[in-house]
C-alpha positions, -999 to 999 in steps of 0.1 A, spaced: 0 0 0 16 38 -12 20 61 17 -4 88 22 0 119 -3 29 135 -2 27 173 4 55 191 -25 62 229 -26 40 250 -47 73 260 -67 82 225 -77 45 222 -92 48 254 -108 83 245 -122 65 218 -148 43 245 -159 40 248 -199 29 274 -227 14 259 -253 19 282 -286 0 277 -312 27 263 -345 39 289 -364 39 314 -336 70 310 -326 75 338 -300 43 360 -305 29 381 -275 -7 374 -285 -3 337 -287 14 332 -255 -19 354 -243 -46 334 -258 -28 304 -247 -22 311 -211 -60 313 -205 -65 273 -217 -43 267 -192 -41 263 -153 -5 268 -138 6 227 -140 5 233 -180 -25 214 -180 -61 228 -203 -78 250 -182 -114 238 -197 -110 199 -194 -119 183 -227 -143 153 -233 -116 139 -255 -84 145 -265 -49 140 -276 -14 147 -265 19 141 -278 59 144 -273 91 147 -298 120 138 -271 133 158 -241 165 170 -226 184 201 -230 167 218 -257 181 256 -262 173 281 -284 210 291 -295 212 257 -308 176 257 -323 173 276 -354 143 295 -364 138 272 -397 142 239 -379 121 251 -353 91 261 -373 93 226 -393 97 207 -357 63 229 -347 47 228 -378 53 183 -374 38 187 -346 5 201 -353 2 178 -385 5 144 -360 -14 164 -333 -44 170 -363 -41 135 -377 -52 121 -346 -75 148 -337 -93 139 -371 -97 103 -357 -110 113 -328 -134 135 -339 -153 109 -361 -155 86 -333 -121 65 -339 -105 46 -311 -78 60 -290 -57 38 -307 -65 47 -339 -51 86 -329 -23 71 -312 -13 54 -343 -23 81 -365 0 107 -348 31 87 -338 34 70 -377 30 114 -387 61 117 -364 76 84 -374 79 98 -410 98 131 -396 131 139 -399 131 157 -370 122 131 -346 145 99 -336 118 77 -350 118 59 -381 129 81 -408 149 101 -382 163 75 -363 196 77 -347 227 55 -356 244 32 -337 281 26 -331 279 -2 -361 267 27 -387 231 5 -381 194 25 -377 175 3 -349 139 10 -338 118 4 -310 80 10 -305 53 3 -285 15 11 -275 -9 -1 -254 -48 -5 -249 -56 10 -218 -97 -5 -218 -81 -44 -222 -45 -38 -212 -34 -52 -246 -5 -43 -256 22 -50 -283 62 -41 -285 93 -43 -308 131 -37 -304 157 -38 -327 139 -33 -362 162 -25 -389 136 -25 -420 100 -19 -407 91 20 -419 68 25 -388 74 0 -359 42 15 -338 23 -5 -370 41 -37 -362 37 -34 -324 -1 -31 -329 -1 -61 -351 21 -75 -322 -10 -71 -297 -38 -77 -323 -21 -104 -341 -3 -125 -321 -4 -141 -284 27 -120 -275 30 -89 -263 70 -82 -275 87 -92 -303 125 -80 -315 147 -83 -341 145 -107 -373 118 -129 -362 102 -94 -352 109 -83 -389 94 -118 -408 64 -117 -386 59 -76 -399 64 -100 -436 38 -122 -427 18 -95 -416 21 -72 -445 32 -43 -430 58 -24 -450 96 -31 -447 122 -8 -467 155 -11 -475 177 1 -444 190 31 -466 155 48 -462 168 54 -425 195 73 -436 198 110 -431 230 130 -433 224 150 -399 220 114 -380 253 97 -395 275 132 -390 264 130 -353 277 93 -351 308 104 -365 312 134 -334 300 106 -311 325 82 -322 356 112 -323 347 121 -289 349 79 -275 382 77 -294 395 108 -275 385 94 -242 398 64 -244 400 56 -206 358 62 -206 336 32 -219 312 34 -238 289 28 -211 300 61 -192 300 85 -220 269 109 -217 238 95 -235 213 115 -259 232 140 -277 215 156 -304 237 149 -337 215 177 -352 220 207 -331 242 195 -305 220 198 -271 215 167 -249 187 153 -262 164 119 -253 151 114 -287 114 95 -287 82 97 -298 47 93 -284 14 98 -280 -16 92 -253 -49 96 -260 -93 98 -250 -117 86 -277 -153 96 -268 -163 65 -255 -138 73 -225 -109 45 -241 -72 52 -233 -42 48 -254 -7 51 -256 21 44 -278 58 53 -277 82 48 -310 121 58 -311 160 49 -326 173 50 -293 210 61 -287 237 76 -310 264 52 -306 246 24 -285 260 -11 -284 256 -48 -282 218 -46 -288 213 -19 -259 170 -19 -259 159 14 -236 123 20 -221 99 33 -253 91 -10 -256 90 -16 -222 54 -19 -207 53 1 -176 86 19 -179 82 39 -214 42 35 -226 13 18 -203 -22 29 -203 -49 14 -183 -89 24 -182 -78 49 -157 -46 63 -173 -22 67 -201 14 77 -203 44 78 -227 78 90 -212 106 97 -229 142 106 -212 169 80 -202 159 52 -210 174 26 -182 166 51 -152 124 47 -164 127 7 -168 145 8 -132 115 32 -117 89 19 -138 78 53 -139 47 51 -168 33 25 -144 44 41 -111 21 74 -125 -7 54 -128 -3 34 -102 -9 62 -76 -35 76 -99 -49 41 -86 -40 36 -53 -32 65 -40 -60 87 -60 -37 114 -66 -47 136 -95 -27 127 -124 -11 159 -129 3 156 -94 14 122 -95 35 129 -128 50 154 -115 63 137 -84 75 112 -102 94 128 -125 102 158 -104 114 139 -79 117 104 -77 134 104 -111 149 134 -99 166 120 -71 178 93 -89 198 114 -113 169 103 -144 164 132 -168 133 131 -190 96 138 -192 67 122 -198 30 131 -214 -4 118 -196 -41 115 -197 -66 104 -175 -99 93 -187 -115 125 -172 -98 142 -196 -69 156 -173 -36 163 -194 -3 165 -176 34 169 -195 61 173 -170 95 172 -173 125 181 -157 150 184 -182 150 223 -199 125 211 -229 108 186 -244 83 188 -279 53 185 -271 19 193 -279 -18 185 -269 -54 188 -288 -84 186 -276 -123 185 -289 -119 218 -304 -96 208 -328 -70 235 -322 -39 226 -319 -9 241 -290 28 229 -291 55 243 -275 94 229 -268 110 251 -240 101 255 -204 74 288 -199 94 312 -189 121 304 -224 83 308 -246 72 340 -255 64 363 -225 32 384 -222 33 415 -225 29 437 -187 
């Protein structure tokens, strides 16, 4: 049995809080405005919505000097096109799965995410991909680790849980079962993108000029594209209007990872878990979430302890994975419509939808969006 609820300091709250600009706004006074009144202090929609959709692009430290305006308006302008595509399932009474899959194959086929097309490399010059999602009404749910040919794993892990009596499958037999299945494998030179493959090349000139480190001790999750420190991952959560959860996470893992290394994103209960109750995808360091189970732990006090889900993210993210030295975030729903999207890192992509149809993203911490004016 959890302990009773935990009292935390209003600032540490406050310090998850988010400003959801509408894409293309980049740093408009008037959007930060009309945002800020959707939205209650812990970043969540102010007006709860019947149904709805959220989503995240990675996390870690995500800075503006590094970010240029073009690459920013394409990553914000990607996501309002996956944060629409499920928005459209929703709205004509498709499952929660149906959005989640909708959005995450949108962010799959991105560039700008490490997710299929944009996946990172590994130290053997190889793209592998991880995915999973999960059915929070039946707690189905289907994973896959280590694809090298499958265009959008979160297809194959559906056909995973709907197909098959297995909830995870990896690697070759992973990729003849996709085969059987018919869902569509290309040639592993679709995966290749020049910004990915020069950041394997710093990763690997800055292991051969530490060569006391090991691999295992060299920092994870830098971004080969702009340089930050970067968890890259995909996902989405989301509430159909029969009240069904979702979630489904998607991502290349590490630049520079070895020996088969699998992190959280496939891993029920540590990167993606959704039950009738709740829904959460996390993205951040990968073996810190599988050791504190966090997308389970969230839920789990949603359950036991019947914390509000936007407090019980943020505790676990803002401080037991704090604590623990875990950097990341995570994005969550509850099936009364509550949104939370914490994170303790200095950014993560994100974005949220809800029956309106309009769309808010945002990447940097509130106070880094743009400011109202006095």
């Amino acid at each position: 049995m959890f302990a009773s609820r935990p009292s935390f300091p209003r600032s540490l709250v406050a310090g998850t809080a988010l400003l959801l600009s509408p894409v293309g706004c980049t740093s408009t006074q008037s959007a930060t405005r009309a945002d800020d009144t959707r939205l209650t202090q812990e970043g969540t929609p102010a007006r709860k919505p019947k149904w709805g959709l959220v989503i995240h692009g990675g996390a870690g430290v995500i800075s503006r000097e590094n970010l240029s305006a073009e690459r920013e308006a394409e990553v914000r302008a990607a996501l309002q096109q996956a944060l629409q595509a499920g928005h459209a399932v929703l709205a004509q009474g498709g499952s929660s799965l149906d959005a989640v899959t909708a959005a995450v194959r949108i962010l799959e086929d991105s560039p700008h995410f490490n997710a299929g097309k944009g996946a990172v490399f590994n130290h053997d010059g190889v793209n592998e991909l991880d995915a999973a999602i999960m059915d929070g009404a039946t707690r189905s749910a289907g994973a896959v680790a280590g694809l090298r040919r499958v265009k959008n794993p979160i297809e194959l892990a559906r056909r995973v849980m709907e197909k098959s009596p297995h909830v995870m499958m990896m690697g070759e037999g992973a990729e003849q079962f996709a085969q059987a299945q018919g869902v569509e494998l290309v040639d592993p030179k679709y995966f290749f993108t020049e910004d990915r493959w020069q950041g394997l090349q710093r990763a690997l000139e800055k292991e051969r000029a530490v060569p006391s480190q090991s691999p295992s001790s060299l920092r994870p999750g830098l971004d080969p594209v702009t340089g930050d420190h970067k968890f890259g991952t995909v996902g989405a959560v989301a509430l159909d209007q029969a009240g069904n959860l979702a979630a489904g996470t998607s991502t290349g893992g590490m630049t520079n990872k070895r020996f088969g290394r699998v992190g959280d994103s496939p891993i029920i209960g540590a990167g993606t878990y959704a039950d009738p109750r709740c829904a959460v995808s996390a993205t951040g360091h990968g073996e810190f979430f599988i050791r504190y189970t966090v997308a389970r732990d969230i839920c789990a006090r949603v359950e036991y302890q019947d914390l509000p889900l936007p407090e019980a993210a943020n505790v676990v993210v803002n401080d037991v994975l704090v604590k623990a030295g875990g950097e990341g975030g995570v994005i969550a729903m509850d099936r009364d419509g509550n949104v939370a999207m914490p994170f303790n890192s200095t950014g993560m992509y994100r974005g949220y939808v809800g029956e309106d149809g309009q769309p808010h993203v945002a990447i940097f911490k509130e106070s880094e969006e743009s400011a109202p004016s006095p």
